[in-house]
N, C-alpha and C positions, 0 to 999 in steps of 0.2 A: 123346164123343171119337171121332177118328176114325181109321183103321188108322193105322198109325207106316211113313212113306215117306223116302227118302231127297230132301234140299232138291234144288232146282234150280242150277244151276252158279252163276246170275244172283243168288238169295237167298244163297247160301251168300258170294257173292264182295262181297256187300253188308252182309252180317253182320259181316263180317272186317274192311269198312270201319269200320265201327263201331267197332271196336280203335283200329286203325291211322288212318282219317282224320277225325280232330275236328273242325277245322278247316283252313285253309291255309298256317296254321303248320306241322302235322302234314303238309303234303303237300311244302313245301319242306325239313323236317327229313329226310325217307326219301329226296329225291331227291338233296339235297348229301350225305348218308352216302353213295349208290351213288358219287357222284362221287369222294367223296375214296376209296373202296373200289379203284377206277378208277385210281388212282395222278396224279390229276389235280394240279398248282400254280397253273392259273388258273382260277375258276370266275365267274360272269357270270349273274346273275340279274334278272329281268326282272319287275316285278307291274304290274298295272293294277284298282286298285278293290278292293284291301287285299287280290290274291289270289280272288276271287270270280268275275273274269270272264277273268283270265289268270296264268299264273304260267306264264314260260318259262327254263330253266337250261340253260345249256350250258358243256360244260367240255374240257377237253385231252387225256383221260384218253385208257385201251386202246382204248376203245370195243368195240362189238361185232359179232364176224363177222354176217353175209346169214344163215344157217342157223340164227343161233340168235335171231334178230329175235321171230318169231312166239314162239318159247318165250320168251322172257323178260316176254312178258305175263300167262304164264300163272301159275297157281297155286303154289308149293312148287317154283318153279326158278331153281334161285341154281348160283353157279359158287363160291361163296366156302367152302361144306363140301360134302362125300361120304360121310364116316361117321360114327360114334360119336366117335372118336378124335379127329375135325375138333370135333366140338360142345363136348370137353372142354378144345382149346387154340383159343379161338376169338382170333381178332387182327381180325378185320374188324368194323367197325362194322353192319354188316348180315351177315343168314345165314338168315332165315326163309325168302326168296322170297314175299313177301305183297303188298309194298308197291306194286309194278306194278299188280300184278292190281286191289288194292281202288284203286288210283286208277285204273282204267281205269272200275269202274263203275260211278263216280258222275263223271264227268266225261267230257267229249269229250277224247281225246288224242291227241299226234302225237311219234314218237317217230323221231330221225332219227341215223344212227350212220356212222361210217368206223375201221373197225377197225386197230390198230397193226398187223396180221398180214396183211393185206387184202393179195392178191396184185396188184391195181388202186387205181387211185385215184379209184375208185367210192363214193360215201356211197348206202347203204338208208334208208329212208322205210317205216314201218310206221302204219298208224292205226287206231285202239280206237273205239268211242262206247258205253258205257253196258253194255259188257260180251257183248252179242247181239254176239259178234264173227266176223265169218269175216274174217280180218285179209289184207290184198293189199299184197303187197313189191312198192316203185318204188324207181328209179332217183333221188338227189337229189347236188346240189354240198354239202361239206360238208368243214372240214378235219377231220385228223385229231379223234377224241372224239367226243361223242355230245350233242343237246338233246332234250332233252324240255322239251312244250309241253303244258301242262294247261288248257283251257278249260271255263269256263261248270260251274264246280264245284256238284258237287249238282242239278244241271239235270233230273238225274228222279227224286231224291227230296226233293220241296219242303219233308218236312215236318225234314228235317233243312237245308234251308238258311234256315229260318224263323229258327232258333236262332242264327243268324250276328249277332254285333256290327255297330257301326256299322263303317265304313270304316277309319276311324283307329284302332279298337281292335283288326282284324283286323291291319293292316299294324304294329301296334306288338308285337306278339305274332309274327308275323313276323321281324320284323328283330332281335327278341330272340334266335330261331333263330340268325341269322346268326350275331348277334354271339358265341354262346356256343361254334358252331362253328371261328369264326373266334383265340377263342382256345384253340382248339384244336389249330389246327395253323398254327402259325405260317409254316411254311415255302409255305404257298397264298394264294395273291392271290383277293382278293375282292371284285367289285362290285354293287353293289347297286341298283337305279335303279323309282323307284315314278312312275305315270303319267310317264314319259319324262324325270326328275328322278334327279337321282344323290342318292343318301343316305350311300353309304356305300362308298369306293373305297379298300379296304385294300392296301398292295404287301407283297410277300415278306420277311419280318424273318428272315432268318437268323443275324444277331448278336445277343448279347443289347442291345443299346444297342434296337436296330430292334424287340426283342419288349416292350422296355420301353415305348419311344413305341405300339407298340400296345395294349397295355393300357392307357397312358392314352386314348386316343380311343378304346376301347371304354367305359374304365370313371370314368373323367373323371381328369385330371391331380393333382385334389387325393387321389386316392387312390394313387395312384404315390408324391406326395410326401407320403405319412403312412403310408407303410406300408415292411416291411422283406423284402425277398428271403432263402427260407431254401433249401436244397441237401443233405438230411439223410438219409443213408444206411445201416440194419441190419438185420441178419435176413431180411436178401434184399428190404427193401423201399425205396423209393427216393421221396423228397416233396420235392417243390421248389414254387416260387412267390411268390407276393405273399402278405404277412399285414398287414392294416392295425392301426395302434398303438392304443391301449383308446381315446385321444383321438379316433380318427375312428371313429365310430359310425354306426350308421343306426337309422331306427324301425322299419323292417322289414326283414326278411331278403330284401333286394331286391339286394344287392350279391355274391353268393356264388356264386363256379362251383368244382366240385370236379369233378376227371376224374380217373377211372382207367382207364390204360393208353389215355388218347386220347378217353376216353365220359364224358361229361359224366352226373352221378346227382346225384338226393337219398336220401341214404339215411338212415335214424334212428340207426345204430350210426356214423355220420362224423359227424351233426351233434351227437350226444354228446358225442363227446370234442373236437370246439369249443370246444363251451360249455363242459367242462367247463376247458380252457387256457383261457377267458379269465375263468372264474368269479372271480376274486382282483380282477380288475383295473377291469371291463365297469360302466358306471353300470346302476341298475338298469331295465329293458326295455327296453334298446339290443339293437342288434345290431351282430354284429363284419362288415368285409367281409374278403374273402377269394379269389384265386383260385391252387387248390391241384392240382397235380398228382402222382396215386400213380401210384407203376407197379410191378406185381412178374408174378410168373409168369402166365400165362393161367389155367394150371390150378389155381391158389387161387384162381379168382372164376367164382361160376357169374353172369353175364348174361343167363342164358334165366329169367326166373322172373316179367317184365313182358312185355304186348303190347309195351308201346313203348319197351323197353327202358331205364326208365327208373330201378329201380332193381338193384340186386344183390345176390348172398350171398354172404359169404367165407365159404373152408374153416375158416381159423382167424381168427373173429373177435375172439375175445378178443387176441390179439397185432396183428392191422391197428388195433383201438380203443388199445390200451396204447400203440404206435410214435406214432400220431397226436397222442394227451394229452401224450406225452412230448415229442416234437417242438416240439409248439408252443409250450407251458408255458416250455420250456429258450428257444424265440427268443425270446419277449416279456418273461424274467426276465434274458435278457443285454443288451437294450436301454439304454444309458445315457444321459445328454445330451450327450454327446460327439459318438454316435452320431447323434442326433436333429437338431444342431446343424450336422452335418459338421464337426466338428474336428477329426479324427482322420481319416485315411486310409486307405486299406484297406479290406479286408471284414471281417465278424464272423467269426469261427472259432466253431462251435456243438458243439466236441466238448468243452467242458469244458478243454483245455490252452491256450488262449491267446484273449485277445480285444479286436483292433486292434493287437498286438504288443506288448501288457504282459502282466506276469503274473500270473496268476491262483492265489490262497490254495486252500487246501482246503474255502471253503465258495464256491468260484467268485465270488466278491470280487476286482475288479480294484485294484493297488496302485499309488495314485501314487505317483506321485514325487517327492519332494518335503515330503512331508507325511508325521507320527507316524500312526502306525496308532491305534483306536480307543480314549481312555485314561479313566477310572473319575473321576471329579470328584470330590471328597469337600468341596469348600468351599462347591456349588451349595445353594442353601435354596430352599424354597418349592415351586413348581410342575417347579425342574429337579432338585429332590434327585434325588440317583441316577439321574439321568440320564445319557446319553454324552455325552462331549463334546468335541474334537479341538483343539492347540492346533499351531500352525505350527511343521514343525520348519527352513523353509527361510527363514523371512520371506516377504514381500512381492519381488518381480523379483527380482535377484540382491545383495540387500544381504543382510550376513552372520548382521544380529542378529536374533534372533528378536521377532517384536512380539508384547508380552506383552498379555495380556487387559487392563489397563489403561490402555491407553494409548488408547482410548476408552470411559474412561468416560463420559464426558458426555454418549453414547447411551443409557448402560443407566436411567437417571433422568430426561431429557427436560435442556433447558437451565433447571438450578437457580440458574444467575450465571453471570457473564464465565467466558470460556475463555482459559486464559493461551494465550499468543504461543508457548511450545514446543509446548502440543497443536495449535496451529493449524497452526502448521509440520511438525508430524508429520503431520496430515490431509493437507497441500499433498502431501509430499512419497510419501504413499502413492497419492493418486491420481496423480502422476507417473507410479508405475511402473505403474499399467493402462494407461497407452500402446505399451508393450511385450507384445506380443500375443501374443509368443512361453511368456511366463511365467501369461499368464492362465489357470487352469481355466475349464472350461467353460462354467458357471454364473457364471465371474467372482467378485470381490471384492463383499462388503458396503457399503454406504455411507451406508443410512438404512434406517428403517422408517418405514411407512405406517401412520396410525390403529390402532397394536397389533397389525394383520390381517397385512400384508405387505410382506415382505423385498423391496427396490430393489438391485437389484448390475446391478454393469459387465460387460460382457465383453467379445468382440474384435469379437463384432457386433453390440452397443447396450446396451440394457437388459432385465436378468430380472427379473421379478417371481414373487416366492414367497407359497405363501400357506402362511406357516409353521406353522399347524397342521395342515392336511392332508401337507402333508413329514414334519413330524415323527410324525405318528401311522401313515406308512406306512412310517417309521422302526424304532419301537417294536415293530411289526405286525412286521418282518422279523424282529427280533432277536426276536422273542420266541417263529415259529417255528422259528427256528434251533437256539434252546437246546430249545425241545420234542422237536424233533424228534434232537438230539445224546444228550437225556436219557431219548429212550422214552417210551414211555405209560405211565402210572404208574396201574394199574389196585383195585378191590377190591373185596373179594368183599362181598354182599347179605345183609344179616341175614336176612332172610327173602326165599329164590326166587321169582322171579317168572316163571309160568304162563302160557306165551301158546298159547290153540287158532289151528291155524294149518290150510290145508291141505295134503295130504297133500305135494305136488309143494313146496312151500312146506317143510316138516319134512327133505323127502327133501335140500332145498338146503343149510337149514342142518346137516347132519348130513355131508354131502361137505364144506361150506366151513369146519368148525369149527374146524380149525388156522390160517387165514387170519383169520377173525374173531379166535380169539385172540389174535393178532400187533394187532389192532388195540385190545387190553382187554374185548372182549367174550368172555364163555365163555358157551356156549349148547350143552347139550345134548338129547338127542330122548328124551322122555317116552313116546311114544305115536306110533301111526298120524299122529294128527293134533295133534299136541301137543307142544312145546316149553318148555324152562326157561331163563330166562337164571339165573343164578350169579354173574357178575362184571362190573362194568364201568368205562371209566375214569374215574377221580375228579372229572376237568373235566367230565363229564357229571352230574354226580350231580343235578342239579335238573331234567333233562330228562325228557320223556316216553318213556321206555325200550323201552315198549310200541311205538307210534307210529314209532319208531326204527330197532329189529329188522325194523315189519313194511315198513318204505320198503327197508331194505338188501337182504333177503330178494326184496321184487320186483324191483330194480334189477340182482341177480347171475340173476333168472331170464329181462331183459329182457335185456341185457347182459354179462353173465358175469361181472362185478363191480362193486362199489359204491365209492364215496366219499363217501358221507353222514356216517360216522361223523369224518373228517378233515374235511370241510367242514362241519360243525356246532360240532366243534373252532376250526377257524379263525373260525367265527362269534364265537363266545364270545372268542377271542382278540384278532380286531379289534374287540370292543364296551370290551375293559381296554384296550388300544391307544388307544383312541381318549377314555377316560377318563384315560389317565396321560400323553398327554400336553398338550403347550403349549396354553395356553390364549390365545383371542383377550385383547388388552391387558394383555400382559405383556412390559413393557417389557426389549428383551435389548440387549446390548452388541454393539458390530460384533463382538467375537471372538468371542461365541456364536450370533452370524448368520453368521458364516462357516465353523462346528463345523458346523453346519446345513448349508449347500452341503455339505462335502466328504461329509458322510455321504450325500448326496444320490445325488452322484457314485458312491457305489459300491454305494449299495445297490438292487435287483435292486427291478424294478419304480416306483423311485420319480417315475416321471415321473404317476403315479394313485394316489389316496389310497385308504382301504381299501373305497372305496365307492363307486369309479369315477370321481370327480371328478380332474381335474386339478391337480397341485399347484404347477405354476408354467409360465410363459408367455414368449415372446420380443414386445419390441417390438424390431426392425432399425432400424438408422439411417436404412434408405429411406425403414422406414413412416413414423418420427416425421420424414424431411425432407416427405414429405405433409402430415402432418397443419398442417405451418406453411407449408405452399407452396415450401420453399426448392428453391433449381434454380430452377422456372417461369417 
């Protein structure tokens, strides 16, 4: 070994690269942060050769005075903090002073500025190569703002530009940058142009209309229109943005930007309580997309804990995770087809008092109008015993008599013989009033069913298709955590305790959280150093691994600061009887109990996905179906 010396300016600023410049992705992510630091709205990027042999940005920003050219290539020199006090309310996207210096020494650079404060309308010209720098201020034209021009990346340490992708996979990872910047700040224009080809020429959205069309030509169109805008504000925390519906999925988490206070993260405590709001709804190894914005005080999030800032800590995590789950959970459970449809106007209101300007019951059930609230059947046999099941209290359009369950039956049985001349006239005369578009629910009127599987209805824009067991069993699924959860956990205690060695940080948990667990049926008390008893649990668990159970909750409050395993293992068991009690494929119903089925549809909270993520019913429009016959052409 040999004495212990301090590095060289040259290794040390090349080490640092290593952090901070991966690739040329990484060199345009640090340099758009300065810019928009900068106070910049138009920025102008330039690559050639995915980034490898040019990456030039220039932007509108302060710029920067003549005297402070040379320092800002240097090491640990930023204008953006001063003290302690700076570091703990940090607002700027940059603050280390790193990011110059290690692109200076692994590339040739040229760095040229005209500062807002400039007592001339003189631009400076500073230039770097490889870090050996004795840097020489000239004279350049230059409007107001600053470009930096990064050549011949990596040029003197080969064995890091060896590592470098093809072309197209540098430049695509690149303009990923952009893009996640770009929604970021909306209010910045941004263009993009790769070997002297424009890619990507975003203008200034400062209306929402203008941030909506940005986000689709960032994130493609079909996710704008499947997805719902939320604006959710508590406890000093503030989430707005796009959430797409359980229906647009992805197979990888390719579609997902989350910013706080402007900084785009991945962090494991956000994408928790994602997952866990879409856990009810989500097929199984989808993923949800999403582009979300937090924003709360500086001083709840420490940012310094990455080189590359990419991900964060909050002060109080357990409440940023709880806002989040809650948040999300409430917009995807007030979703209706009305909603989905646009039939209804307006915005959602996500406080629980109103939503699209009807009113909302006490289990946040919106009430039409028009229609009996939910009534107990006692005549239903067979697969719909004791089922719900809704009978019209307004009729059909505005005719006065109510249309009794009878009055098709010649559905509920298939065509046994002739249908007299009055049912006929009554069908006539009920599709009459689907013309009237005003009186249609959403979902529309019943008219047929399909091979036992699925409900055919009208409505004011073509045809719904349902697939009545999945409706119905997300039905059953609803109502059956409604009463659970009205009725408590109904817990008991263990003929004989059961003994879990645990360790010690794991004992210490359950011994802080034991009133919270008991609120969920579990009683668990602390035996030992390293050793725990449970005593009681709840009775819909009873055939579960307890064991197994305890010890997933236990790590989950120590990842996390709380669990939901024990209510999500519940609601597992819940949608497997859900999904046993109800409709069965060919079982022939009556229009009046295909149309009990819509309205319950209509109002219950999640029913656009069955309990297992599948979708449970579908629009064909009348454009699609004048396609598919050519009409028009």
């Amino acid at each position: 070994m040999t004495r212990i010396a301090l590095l060289s300016q040259r290794l040390a600023n090349q080490i640092a690269a290593g952090e901070v410049v991966e690739r040329p992705a990484s060199v345009v992510k640090e340099l758009l942060e300065n810019c928009l630091d900068a106070g910049a709205d138009r920025i102008e990027i330039d690559i050639e050769q995915g980034g490898s042999k040019l990456i030039r940005i220039r932007d509108n920003g302060a710029g920067i005075v003549k005297d402070d050219l040379g320092l800002a290539l240097s090491r640990h020199a930023t204008s953006k903090i001063a003290n302690l006090d700076d570091l703990e309310n940090i607002a700027s996207l940059g603050f280390r002073g790193e990011a110059l210096a290690s692109i200076c020494s692994v590339s040739r650079l040229e760095l040229i500025s005209r500062a807002q404060v400039a007592t001339d309308d003189t631009a400076w010209r500073v230039e770097a190569e490889g870090q050996e720098m004795s840097t020489a201020i000239s004279p350049a034209a230059h409007p107001q703002g600053t470009t930096v021009e990064v050549r011949d990346l990596f040029f003197n340490t080969p064995a890091r530009k060896k590592f470098l992708r093809t072309e197209k996979t540098e430049f695509d990872r690149l303009e990923e940058v952009v893009k996640r910047l770009a929604l970021s700040r909306f209010d910045v224009a941004f263009s993009l142009r790769h070997n002297q080809r424009v890619i990507q020429h975003l203008h200034a959205a400062p209306s929402a209309q203008e941030q909506q069309r940005r986000v689709a030509l960032v994130c493609g169109p079909a996710f704008v229109e499947s997805s719902i805008q939320i604006d959710i504000e508590a406890s000093g925390l503030r989430l707005w943005g796009w959430v797409s519906l359980p229906t647009f999925s992805r197979s990888q988490a390719d579609l997902q930007y989350f910013y706080v206070n402007g900084r785009i993260i991945r962090d494991k405590l956000v994408s928790h309580a994602v997952k866990q709001a879409y856990q009810d709804v989500l097929f199984h190894g989808r993923h949800p997309a999403f582009v979300l914005y937090l924003e709360l005080q500086p001083s709840l999030v420490d940012v310094n804990v990455h080189p590359t800032k990419h991900e964060v800590r909050f002060r109080d995590g357990r409440l940023v995770h709880d806002f989040l789950f809650r948040a999300l959970h409430k917009a995807l459970a007030s979703v209706r087809p009305q909603d989905r449809l646009g039939a209804e106007t307006g915005t959602e209101s996500l406080n629980g008092e109103s939503l699209n300007g009807e009113p909302v019951n006490g289990d946040g059930v919106v009430s039409a109008p028009g229609y009996t609230s939910v009534e107990r059947s006692a005549g239903l046999t067979g697969d719909f015993a004791g089922q719900e099941r809704i009978s019209f209290a307004g009729g059909l359009g505005s005719s006065p008599t109510p249309l009794q369950s009878n009055q098709f039956s010649s559905f509920s049985s298939g065509y046994s013989g002739p249908v007299s001349q009055q049912r006929v006239a009554e069908q006539v005369a009920a599709y009459a009033r689907l013309q009237n578009d005003e009186d249609v629910p959403p979902l529309g009127f019943a008219i047929a069913q399909l091979h036992g599987i699925y409900i055919l209805a009208q409505n004011a824009q073509g045809l719904i298709i349902v697939d009545m067991h999945a409706a119905h069993e997300r039905i059953t699924y609803e109502h059956m955590k409604s009463a659970c959860q009205s009725e408590g956990i109904k817990a008991q205690p263990l003929l004989v305790p059961l003994s879990i060695a645990v360790s010690q940080a794991e004992a210490d948990c359950a011994e802080q959280q034991a009133e919270a667990l008991l609120a969920l049926g579990v009683g668990i008390e602390r035996a030992a150093a390293e050793s725990i008893v449970v005593r009681q649990i709840p009775v819909i668990l009873a055939g579960a691994d307890i064991e197994q159970l305890v010890r997933d909750v236990l790590s989950d409050v120590l990842e996390h600061g709380s669990s939901e395993r024990i209510r999500n293992y519940q609601d597992e068991l819940l949608a497997t009887m859900a999904c046993h009690g109800s409709v069965r494929a060919n079982r022939q119903l009556s229009i009046a109990e295909m149309n009990a089925l819509l309205r319950d549809m209509e109002r219950t909270e999640r029913s656009g996905q069955c309990n297992h993520g599948r979708p449970t019913w579908v629009l064909q429009s009348l454009d699609q179906l004048d396609k598919l016959f050519l009409r028009g052409q």
